[in-house]
Residue frames as a rotation matrix with the C-alpha (Angstrom) as fourth column:
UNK 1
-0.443 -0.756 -0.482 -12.87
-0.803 0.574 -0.162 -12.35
0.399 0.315 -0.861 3.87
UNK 2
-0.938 0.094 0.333 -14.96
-0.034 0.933 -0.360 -14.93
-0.344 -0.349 -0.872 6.01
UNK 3
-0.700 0.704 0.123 -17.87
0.351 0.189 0.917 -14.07
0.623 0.685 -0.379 4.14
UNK 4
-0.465 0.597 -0.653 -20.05
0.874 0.191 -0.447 -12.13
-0.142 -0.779 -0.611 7.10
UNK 5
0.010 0.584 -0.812 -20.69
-0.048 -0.811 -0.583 -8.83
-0.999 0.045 0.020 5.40
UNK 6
0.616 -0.074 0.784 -21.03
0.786 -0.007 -0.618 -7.62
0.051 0.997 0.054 1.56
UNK 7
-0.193 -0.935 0.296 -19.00
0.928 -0.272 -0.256 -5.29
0.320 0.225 0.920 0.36
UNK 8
-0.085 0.592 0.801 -21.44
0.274 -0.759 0.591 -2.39
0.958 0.270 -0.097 0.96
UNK 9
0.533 0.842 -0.088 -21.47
0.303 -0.093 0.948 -2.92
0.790 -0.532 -0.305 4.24
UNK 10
0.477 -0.700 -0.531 -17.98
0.729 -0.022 0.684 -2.17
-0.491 -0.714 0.500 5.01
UNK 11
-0.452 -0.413 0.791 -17.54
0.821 -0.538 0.188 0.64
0.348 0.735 0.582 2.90
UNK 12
0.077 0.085 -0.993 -17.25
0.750 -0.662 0.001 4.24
-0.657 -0.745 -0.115 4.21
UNK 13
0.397 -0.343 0.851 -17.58
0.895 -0.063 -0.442 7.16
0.205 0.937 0.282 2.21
UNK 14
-0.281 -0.782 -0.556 -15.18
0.952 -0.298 -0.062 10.12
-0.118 -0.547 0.829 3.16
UNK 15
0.351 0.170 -0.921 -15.24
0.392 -0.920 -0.021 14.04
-0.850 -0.354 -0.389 3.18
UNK 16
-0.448 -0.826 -0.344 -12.97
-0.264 -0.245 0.933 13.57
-0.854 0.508 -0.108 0.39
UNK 17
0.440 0.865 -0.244 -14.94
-0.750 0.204 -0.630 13.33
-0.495 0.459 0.738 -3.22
UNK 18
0.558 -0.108 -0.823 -14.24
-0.411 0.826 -0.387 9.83
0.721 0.553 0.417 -5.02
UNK 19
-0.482 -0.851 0.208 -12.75
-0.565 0.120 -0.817 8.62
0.670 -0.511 -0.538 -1.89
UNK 20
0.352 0.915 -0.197 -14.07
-0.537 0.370 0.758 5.77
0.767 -0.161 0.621 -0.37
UNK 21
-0.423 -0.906 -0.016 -12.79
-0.789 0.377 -0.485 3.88
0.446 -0.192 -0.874 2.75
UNK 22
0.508 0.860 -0.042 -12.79
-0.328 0.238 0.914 0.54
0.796 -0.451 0.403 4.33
UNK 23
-0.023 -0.781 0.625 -11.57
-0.911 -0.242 -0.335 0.71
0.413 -0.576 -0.705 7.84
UNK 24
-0.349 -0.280 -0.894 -10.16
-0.072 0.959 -0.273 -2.24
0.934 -0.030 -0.355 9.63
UNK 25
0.516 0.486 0.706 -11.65
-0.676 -0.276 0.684 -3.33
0.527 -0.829 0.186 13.14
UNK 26
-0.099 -0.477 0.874 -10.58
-0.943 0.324 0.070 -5.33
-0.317 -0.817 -0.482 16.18
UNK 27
0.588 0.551 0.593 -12.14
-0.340 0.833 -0.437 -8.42
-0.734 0.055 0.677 14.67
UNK 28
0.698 -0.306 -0.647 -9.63
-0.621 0.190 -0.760 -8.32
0.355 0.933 -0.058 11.89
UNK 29
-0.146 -0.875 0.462 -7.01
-0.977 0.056 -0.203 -9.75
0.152 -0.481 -0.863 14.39
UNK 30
-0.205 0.020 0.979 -8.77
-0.347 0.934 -0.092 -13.26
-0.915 -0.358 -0.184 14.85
UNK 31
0.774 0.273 -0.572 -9.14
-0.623 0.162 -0.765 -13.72
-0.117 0.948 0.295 10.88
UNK 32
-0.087 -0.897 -0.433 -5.81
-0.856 0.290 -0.429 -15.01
0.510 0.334 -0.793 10.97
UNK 33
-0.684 -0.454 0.572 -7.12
-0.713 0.581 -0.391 -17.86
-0.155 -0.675 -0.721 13.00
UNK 34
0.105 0.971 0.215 -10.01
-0.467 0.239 -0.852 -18.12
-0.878 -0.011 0.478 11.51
UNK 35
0.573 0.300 -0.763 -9.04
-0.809 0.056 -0.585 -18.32
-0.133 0.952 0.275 7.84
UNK 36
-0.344 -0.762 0.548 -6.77
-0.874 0.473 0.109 -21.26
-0.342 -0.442 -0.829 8.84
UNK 37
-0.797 0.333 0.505 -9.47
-0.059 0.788 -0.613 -23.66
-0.602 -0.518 -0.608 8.22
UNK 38
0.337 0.710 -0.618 -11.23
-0.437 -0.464 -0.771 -21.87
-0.834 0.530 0.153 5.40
UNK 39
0.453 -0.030 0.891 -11.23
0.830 0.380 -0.409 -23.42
-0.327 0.924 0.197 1.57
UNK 40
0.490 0.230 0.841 -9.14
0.728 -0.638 -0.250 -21.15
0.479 0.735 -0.480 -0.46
UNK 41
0.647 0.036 -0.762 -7.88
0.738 -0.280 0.614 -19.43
-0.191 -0.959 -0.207 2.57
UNK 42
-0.646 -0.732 -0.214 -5.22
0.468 -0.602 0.647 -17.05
-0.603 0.318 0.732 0.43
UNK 43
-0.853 0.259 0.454 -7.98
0.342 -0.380 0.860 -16.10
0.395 0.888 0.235 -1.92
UNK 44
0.022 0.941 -0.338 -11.02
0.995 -0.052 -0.080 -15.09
-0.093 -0.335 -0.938 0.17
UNK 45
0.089 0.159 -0.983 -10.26
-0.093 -0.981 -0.167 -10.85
-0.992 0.107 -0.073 0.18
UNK 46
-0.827 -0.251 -0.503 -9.57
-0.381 -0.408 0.830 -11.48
-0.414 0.878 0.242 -4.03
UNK 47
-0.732 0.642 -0.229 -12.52
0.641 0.762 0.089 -13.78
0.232 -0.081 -0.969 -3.97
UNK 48
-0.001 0.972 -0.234 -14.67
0.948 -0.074 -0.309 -11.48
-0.318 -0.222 -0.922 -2.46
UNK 49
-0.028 0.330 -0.944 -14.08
-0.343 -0.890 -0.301 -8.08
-0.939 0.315 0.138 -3.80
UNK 50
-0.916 0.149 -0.373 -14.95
-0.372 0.037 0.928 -9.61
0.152 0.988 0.022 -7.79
UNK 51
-0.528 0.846 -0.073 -18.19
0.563 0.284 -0.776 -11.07
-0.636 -0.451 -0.626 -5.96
UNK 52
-0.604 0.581 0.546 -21.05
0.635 -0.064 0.770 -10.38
0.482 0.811 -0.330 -8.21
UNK 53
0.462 0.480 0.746 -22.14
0.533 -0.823 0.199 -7.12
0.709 0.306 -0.635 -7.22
UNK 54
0.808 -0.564 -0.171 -18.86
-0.037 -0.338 0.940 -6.21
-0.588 -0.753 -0.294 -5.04
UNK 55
0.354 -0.768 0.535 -16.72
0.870 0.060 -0.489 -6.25
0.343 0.638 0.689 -8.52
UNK 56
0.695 -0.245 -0.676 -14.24
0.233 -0.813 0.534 -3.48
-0.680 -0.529 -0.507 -6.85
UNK 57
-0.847 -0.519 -0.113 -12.52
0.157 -0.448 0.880 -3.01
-0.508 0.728 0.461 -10.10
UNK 58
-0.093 0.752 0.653 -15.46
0.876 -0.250 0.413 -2.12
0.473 0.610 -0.635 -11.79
UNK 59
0.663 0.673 -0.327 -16.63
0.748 -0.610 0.261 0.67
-0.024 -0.418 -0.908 -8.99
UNK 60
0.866 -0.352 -0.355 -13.63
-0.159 -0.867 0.472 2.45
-0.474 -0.353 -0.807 -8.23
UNK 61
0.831 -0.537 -0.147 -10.18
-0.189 -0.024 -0.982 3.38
0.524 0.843 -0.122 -10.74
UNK 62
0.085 -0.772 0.630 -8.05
-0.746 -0.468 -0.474 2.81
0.661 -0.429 -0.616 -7.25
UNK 63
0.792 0.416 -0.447 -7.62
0.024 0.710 0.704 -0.27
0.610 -0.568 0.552 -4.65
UNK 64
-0.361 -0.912 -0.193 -5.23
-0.209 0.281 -0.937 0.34
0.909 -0.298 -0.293 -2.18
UNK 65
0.839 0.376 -0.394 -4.82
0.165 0.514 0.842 -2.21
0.519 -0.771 0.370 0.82
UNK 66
0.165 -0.514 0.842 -2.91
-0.965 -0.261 0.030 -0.92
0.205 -0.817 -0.539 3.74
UNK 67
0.455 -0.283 -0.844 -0.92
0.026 0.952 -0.306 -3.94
0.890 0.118 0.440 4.74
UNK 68
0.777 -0.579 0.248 0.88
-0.467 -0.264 0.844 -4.35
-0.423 -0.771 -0.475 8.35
UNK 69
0.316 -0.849 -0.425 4.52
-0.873 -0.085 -0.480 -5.14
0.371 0.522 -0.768 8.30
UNK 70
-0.517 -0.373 0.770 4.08
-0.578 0.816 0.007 -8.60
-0.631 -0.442 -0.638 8.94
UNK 71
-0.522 0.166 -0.837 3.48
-0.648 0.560 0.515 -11.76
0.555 0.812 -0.184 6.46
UNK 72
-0.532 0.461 0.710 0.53
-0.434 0.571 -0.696 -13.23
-0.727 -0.679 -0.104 8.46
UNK 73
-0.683 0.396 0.613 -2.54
0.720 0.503 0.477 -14.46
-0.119 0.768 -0.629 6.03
UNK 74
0.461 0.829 -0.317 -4.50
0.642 -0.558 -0.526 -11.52
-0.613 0.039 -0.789 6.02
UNK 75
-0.116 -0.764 -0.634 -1.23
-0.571 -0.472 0.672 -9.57
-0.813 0.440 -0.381 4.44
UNK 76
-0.818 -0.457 0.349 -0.73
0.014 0.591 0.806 -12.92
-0.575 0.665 -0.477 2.12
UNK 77
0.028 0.760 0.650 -4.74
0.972 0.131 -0.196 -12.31
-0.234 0.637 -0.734 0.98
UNK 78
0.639 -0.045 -0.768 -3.93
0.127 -0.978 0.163 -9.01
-0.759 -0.202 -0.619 0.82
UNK 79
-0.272 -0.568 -0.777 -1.15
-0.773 -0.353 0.528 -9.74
-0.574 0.744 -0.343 -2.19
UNK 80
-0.576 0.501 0.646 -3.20
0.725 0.678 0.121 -12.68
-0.378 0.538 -0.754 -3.93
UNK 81
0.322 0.860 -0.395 -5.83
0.606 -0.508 -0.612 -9.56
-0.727 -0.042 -0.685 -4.53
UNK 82
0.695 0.145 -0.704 -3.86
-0.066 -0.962 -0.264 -7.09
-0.716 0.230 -0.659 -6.04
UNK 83
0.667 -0.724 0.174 -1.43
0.186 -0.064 -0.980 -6.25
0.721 0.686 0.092 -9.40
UNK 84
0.022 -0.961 0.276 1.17
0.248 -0.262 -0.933 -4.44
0.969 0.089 0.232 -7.25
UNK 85
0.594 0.039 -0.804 2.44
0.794 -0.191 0.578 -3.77
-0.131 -0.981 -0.144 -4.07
UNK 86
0.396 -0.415 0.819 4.00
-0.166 -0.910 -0.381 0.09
0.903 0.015 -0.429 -3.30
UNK 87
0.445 -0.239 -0.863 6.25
0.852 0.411 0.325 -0.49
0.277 -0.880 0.386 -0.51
UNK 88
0.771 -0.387 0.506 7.00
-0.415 -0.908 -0.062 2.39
0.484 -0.162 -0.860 1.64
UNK 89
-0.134 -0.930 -0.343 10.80
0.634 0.185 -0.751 2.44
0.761 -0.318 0.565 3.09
UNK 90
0.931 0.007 -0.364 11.14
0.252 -0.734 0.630 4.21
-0.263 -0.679 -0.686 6.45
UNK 91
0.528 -0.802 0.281 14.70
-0.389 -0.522 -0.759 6.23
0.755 0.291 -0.587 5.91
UNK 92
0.412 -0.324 0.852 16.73
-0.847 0.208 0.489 3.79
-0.335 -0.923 -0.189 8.53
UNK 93
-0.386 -0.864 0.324 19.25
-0.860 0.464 0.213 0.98
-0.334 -0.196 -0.922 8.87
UNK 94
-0.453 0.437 0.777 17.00
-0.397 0.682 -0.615 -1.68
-0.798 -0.587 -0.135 9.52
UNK 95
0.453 0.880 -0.141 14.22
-0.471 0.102 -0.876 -1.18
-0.757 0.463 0.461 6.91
UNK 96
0.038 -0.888 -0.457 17.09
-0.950 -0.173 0.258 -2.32
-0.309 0.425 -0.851 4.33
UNK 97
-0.898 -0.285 0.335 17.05
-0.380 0.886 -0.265 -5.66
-0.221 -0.365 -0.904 5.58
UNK 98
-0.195 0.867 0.458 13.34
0.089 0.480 -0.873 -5.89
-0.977 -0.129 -0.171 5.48
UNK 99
0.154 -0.141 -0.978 13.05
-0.846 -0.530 -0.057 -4.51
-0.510 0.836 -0.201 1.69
UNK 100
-0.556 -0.470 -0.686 15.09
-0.831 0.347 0.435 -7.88
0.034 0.812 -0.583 0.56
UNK 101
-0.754 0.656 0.038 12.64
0.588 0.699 -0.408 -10.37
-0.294 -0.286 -0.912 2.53
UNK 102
0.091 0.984 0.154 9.63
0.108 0.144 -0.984 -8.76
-0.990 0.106 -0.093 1.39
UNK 103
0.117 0.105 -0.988 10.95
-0.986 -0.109 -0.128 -8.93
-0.121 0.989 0.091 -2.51
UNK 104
-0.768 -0.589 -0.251 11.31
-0.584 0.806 -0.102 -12.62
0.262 0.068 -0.963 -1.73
UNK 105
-0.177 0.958 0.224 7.78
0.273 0.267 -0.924 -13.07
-0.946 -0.102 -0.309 -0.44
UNK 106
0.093 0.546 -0.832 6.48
-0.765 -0.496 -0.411 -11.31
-0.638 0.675 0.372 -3.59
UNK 107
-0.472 -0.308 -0.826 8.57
-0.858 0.375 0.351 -13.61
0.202 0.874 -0.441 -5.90
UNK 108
-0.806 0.038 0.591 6.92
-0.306 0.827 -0.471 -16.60
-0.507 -0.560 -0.655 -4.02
UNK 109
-0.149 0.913 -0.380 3.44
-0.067 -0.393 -0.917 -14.97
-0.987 -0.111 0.119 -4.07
UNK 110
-0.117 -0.045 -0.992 4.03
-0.946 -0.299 0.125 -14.63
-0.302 0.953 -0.007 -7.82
UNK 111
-0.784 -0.455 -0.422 5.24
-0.617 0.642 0.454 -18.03
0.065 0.617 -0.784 -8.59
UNK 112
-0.834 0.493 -0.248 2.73
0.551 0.757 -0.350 -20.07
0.016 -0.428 -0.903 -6.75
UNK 113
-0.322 0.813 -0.485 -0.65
0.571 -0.242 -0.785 -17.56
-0.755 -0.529 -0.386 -5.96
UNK 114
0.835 0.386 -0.391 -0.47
0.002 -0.714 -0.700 -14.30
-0.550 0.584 -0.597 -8.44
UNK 115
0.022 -0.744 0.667 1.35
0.970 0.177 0.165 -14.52
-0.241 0.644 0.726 -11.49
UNK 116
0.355 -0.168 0.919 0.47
0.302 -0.910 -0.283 -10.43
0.885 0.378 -0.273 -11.81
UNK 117
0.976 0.043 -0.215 2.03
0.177 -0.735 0.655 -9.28
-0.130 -0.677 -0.725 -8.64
UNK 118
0.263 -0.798 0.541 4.86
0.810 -0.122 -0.574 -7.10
0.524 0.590 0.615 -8.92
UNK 119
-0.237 -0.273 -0.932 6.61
0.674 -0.738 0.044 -4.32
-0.700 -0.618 0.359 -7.21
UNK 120
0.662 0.480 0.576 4.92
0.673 -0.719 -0.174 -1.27
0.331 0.503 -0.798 -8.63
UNK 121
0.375 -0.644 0.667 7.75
-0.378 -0.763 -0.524 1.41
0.846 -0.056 -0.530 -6.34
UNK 122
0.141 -0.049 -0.989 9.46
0.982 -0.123 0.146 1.84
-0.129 -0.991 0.031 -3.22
UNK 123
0.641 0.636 0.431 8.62
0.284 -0.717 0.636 5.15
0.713 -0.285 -0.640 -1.29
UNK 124
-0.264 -0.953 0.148 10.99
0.470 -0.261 -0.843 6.79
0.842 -0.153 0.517 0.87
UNK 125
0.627 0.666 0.403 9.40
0.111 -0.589 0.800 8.03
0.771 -0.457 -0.443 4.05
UNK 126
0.836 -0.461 -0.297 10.36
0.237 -0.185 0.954 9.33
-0.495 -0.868 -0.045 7.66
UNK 127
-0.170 -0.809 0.563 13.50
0.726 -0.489 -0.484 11.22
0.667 0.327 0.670 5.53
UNK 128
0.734 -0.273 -0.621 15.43
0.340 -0.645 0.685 13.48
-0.587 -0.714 -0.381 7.72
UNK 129
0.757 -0.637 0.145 17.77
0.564 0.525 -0.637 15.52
0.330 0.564 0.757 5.84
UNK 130
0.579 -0.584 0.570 19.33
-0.787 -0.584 0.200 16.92
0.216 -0.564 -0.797 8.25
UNK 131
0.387 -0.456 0.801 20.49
-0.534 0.598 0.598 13.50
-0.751 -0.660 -0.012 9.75
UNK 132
-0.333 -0.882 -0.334 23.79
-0.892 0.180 0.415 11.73
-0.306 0.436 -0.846 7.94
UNK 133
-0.765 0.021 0.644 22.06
-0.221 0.930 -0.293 8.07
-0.605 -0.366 -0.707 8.26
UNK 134
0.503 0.760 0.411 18.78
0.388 0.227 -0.893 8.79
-0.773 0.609 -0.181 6.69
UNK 135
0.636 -0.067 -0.768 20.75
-0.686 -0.504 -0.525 10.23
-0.352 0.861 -0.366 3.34
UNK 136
-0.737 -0.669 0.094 23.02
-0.606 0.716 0.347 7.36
-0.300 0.199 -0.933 3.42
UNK 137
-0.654 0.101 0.750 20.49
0.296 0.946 0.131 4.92
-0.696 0.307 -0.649 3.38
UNK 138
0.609 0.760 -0.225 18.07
-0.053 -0.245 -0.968 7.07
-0.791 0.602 -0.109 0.83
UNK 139
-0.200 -0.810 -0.551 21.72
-0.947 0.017 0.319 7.22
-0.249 0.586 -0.771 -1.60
UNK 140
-0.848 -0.162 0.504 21.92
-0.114 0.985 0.126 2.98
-0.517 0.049 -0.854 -0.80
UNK 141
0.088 0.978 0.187 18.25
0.091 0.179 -0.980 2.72
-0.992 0.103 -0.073 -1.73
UNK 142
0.719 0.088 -0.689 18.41
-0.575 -0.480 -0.662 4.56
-0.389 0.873 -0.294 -5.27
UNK 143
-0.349 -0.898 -0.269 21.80
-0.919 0.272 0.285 3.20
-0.182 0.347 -0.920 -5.96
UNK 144
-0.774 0.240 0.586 20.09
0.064 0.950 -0.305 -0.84
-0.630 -0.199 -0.751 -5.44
UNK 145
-0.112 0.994 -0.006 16.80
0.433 0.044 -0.900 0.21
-0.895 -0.103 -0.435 -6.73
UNK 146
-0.877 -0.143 0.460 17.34
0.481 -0.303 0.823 2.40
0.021 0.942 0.334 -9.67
UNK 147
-0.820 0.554 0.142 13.82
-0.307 -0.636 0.707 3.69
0.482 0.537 0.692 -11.11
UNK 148
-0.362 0.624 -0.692 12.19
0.646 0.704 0.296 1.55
0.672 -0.340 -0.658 -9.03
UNK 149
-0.314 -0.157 -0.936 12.37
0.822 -0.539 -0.185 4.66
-0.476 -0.827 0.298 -6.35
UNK 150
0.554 0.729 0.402 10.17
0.805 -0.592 -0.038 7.36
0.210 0.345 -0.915 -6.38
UNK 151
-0.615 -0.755 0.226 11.72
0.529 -0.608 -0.593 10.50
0.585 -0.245 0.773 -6.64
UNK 152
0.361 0.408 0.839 9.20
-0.451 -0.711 0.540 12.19
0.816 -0.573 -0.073 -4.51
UNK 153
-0.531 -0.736 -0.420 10.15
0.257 0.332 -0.908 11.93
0.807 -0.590 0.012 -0.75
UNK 154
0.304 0.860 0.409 8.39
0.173 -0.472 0.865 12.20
0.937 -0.192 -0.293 2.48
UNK 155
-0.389 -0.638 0.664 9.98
-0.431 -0.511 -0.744 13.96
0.814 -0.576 -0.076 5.38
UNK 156
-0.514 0.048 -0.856 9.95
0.832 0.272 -0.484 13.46
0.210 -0.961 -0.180 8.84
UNK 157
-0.408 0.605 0.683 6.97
-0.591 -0.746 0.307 16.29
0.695 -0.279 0.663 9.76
UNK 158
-0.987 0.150 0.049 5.01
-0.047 0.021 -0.999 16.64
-0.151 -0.988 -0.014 13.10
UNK 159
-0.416 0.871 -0.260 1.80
-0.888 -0.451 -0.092 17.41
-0.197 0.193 0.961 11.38
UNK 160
-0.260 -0.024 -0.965 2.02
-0.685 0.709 0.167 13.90
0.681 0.704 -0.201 10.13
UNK 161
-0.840 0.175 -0.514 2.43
0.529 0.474 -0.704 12.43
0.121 -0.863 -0.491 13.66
UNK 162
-0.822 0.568 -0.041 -0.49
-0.182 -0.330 -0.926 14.83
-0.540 -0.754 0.374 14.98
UNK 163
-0.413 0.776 -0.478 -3.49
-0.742 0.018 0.670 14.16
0.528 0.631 0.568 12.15
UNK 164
-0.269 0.674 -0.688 -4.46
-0.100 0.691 0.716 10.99
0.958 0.261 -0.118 13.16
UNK 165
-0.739 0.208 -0.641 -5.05
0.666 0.078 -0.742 11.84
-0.104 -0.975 -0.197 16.72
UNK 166
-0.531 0.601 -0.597 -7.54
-0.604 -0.763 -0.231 14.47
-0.594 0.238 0.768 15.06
UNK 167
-0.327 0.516 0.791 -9.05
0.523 0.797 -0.303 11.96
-0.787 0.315 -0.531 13.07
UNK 168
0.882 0.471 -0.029 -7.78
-0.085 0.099 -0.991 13.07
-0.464 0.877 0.128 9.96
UNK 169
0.436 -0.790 0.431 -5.74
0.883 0.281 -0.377 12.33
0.177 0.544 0.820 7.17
UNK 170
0.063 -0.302 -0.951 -3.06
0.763 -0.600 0.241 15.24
-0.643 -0.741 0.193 7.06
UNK 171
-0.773 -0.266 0.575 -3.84
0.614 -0.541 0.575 16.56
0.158 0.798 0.582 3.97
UNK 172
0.375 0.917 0.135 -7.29
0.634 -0.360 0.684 17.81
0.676 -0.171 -0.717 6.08
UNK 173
0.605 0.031 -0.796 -5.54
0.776 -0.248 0.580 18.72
-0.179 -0.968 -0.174 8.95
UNK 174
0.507 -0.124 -0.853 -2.88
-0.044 -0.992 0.118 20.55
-0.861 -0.022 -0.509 7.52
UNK 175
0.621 -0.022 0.783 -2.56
0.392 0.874 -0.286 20.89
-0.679 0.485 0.552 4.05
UNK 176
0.859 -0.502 0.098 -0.03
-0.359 -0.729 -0.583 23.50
0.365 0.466 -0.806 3.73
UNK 177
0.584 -0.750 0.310 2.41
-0.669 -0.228 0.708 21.56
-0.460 -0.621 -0.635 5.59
UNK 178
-0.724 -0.601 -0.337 6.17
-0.676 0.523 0.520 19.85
-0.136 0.605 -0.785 4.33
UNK 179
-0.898 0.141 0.417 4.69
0.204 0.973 0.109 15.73
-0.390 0.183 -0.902 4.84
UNK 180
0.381 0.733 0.564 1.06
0.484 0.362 -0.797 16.74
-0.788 0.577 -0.217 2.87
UNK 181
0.425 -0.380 -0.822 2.92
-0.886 -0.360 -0.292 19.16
-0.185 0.852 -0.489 -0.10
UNK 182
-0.689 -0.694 0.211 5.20
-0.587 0.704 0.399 15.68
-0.426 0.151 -0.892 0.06
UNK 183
-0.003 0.664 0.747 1.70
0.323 0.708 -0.628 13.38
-0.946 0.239 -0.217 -0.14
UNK 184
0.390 0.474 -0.789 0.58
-0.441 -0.656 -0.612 15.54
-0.808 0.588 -0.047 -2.97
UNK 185
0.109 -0.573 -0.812 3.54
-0.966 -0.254 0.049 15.25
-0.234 0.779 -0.581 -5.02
UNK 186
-0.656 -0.114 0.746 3.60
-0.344 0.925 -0.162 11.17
-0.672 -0.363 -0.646 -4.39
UNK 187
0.169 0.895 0.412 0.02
0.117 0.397 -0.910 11.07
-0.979 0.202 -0.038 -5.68
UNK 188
0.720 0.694 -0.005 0.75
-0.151 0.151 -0.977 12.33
-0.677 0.704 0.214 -8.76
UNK 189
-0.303 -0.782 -0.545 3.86
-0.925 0.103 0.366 10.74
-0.230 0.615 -0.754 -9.42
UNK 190
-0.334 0.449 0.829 1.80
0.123 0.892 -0.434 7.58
-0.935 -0.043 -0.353 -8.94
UNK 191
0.428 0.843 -0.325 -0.87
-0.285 -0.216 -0.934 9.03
-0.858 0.492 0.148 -11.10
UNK 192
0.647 0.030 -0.762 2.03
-0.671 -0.452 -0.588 9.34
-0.362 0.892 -0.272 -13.91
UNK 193
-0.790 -0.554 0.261 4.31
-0.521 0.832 0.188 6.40
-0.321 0.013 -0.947 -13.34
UNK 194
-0.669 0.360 0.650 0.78
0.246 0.933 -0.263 4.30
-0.701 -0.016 -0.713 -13.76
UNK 195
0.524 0.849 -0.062 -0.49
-0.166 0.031 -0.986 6.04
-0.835 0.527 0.157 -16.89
UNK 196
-0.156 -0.967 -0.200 3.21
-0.944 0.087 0.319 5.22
-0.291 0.239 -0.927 -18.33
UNK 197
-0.830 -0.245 0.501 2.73
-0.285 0.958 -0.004 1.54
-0.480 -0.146 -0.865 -17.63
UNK 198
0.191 0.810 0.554 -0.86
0.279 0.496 -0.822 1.14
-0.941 0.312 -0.131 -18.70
UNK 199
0.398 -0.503 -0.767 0.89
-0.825 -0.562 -0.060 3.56
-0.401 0.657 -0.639 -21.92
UNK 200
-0.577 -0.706 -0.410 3.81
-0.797 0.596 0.096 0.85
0.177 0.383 -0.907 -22.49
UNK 201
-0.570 0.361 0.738 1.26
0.050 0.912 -0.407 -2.64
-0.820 -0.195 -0.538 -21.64
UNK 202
0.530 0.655 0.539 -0.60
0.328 0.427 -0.842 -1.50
-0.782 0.624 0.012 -25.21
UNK 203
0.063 -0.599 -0.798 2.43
-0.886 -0.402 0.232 -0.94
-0.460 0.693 -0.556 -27.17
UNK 204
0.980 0.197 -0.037 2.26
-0.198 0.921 -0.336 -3.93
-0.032 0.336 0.941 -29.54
């Protein structure tokens, strides 16, 4: 985004085949102070991955940008970049609230930055069904949301919490357990929810 590496140079390629990653670093935290002052300053991460020989829709059939759950400018170049945003839901009171403010940012983001961005799902995660609260608010969700809501779920699982202290994802670490059989199924409801849409976008 400030223009100090190419794309090559911040690209990792994984254990996993067609899986490529780039990982954020400590330096990402002063961008937001930096790009303050930059031309363009919402468009520098969509700006630089179509760079002429860093076209990242050309290399790879996937782009997904991990976003934190705040609406700084590194988030806001972060939806200028992309068609859709997948918003995971944590199963809880709270997240509710946040859900309706971040479909108001989008509609902004749309009007004024990216006329393609769009909510693509919401994701259900940290589900407990054991606990009354998280099934209430997975019930509220669906009910508000409709089709928008993936029917795959992703439990509350320990294996999940322990991977990344192993430095790995948890379909490496363990990929017989509930929260990666959950990933699994996720991936390829994606897979089929987004050969649907590209399906219905060439129906004349």
């Amino acid at each position: 985004m400030l223009g100090l590496n190419p794309l090559d140079a911040s690209v990792r390629a994984t254990q996993i085949p067609g899986l490529d990653i780039m990982p954020a670093a400590g330096q990402l935290a002063g961008a937001e102070i930096e790009l303050i002052d930059l031309e363009r300053r919402e468009h520098r991460l969509a700006d630089a991955l179509a760079a002429p020989g860093n076209d990242a829709r050309q290399r790879w059939t996937i782009v997904l940008i991990d976003c934190p759950p705040s609406l700084g400018l590194v988030t806001l170049n972060a939806l200028v970049a992309v068609d859709a945003v997948l918003v995971p839901l944590q199963a809880e009171f709270l997240a509710l609230e946040g859900i309706g403010a971040l479909g108001n940012t989008i509609d902004r983001v749309r009007k004024r930055l990216n006329p393609r961005l769009h909510i693509f799902g919401v994701v259900l995660t940290m589900v407990d069904r054991r606990m009354t609260l998280s099934q209430q608010v997975v019930a509220d969700v669906r009910a508000h949301y409709g089709e928008m809501v993936f029917g795959t779920t992703i439990p509350r699982n320990v294996r999940i919490a322990e991977a990344p202290s192993h430095g790995m994802p948890v379909l490496i670490y363990d990929n017989a357990c509930a929260g990666s059989q959950a990933y699994i199924l996720l991936a390829s409801e994606f897979i089929r929810r987004r050969r649907l849409a590209a399906e219905q976008a060439n129906v004349p």
